[in-house]
N, C-alpha and C positions, 0 to 999 in steps of 0.2 A: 567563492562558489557563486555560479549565478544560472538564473533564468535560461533554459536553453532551447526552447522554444515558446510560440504562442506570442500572444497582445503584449507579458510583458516580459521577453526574449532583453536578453542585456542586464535586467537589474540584481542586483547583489545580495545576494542571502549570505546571513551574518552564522559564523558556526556558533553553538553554543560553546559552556567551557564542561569539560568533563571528558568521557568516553564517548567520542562519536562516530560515525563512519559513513561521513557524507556521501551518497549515491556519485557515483563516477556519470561525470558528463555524456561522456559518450551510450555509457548503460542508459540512463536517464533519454536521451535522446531515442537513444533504437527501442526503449519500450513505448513508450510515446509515438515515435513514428509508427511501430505495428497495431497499437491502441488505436488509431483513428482517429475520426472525430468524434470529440470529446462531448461536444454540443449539447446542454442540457443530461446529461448524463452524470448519476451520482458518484461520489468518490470516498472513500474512507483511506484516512492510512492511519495506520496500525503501530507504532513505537516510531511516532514523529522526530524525536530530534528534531532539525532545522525547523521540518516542516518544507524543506526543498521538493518533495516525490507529491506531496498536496497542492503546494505552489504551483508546481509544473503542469500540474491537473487542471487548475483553476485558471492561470494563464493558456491554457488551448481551449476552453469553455466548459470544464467539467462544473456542475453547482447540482445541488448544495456541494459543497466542500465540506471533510471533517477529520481533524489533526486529534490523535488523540497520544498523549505521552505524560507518563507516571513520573519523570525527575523534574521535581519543584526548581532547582538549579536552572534547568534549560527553557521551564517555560516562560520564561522571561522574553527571550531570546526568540523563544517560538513564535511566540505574540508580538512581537517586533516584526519579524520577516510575514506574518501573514497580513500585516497591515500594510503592505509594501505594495498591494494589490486593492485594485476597487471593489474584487469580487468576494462578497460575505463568506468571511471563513470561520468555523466552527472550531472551539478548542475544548479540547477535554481534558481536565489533569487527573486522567485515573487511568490504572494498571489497565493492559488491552482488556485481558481476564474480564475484570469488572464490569467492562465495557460493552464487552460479547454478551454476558449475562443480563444486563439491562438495556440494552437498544432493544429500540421497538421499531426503528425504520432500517427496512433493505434499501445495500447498495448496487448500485451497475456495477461498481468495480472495489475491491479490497484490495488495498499494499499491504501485505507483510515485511516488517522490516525489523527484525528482532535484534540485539547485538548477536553478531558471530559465533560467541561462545554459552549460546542461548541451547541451552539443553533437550527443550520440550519443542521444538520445532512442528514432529508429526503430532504431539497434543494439542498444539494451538491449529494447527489444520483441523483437527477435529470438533474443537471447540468452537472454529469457525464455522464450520459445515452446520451444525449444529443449534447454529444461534438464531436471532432474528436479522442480522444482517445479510444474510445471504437468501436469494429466493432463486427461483428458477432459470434466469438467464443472469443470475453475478457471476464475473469472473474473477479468480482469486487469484493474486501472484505473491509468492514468496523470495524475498532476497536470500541467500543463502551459500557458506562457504560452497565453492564447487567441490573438494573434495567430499562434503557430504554429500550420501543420496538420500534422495527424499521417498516413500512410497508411490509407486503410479495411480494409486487407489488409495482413498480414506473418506469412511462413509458414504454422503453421494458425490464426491468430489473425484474426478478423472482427472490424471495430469494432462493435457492436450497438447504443450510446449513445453520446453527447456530450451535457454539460452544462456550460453558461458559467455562471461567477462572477465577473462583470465581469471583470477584469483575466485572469482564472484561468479551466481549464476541465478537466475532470475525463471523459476518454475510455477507455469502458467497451468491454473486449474479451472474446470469448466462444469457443471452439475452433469449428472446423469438422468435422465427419462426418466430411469425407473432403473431398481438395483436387479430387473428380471429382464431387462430390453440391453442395459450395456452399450447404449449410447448416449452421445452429448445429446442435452437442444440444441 
């Protein structure tokens, strides 16, 4: 697997050992291409594995950076690949869960990247919407089988996109104004 854009475009990210489900290049690419520029803008990703979807963040200019993944197993490996980078990346070894419940800094942008056969999907939307990571203009995106659907609505969370990647699909969520206005900011 590797770097598929940005400053450090080419270098190799190491998979960990276990169940993983490395972000397809191409996926990775077209979120990124429609994310923009990244430039000083914050990043969280959500059930890290690699740490590839953070990386990719940090290599187009996203910082702070912050990798958060619950398998002692893989964060070996996490910590490996985000050293691969000069730009300070953030590691956490605790359940997302935990994580929502005790962050005190909002991000620009949240990855969801749960395993596939991750049950609580619309919970963790909720529990994201809900936390201190998200404020007013975060945008949340969830990786997720495509034959699941996800809700167009949960709390103040509006779906704004969906993008299939065959098997895969990538549902882009944006805050609402207000739960009485029914629009993004």
């Amino acid at each position: 697997m590797r770097v598929v854009g940005g400053r450090y475009r080419g270098r190799t990210i190491e998979c960990p050992p276990g169940v993983i489900r490395p972000a397809m290049d191409k996926m990775r690419e077209s979120v990124f291409g429609s994310l923009g520029n990244l430039e000083g803008r914050s990043f969280l990703d959500l059930f890290a594995g690699s740490g590839s979807i953070g990386i990719e963040a940090a290599s187009r200019g996203a910082a702070p950076v912050v990798l958060v993944e619950r398998d002692r197993k893989k964060l070996p490996v996490t910590r490996r690949n985000a050293a691969l980078v000069e730009t300070a990346i953030s590691i956490a070894g605790v359940p997302a869960e935990t994580y929502l419940r005790r962050a005190g800094t909002t991000f620009d942008i949240v990855f969801l990247d749960p395993p596939f056969d991750y049950c609580h999907k619309t919970d963790l939307l909720r529990k994201t919407a809900g936390s201190g990571v998200t404020g007013p203009h975060t945008l949340v995106l969830i990786h997720h089988p495509s034959r699941e659907t996800l809700p167009e609505r949960i709390e103040q969370l509006q779906r704004c996109d969906r993008r299939v990647y065959g098997g895969s699909t990538v549902s882009w969520y944006g805050r609402l104004a207000s739960r009485s206005e029914g629009h993004l900011l």
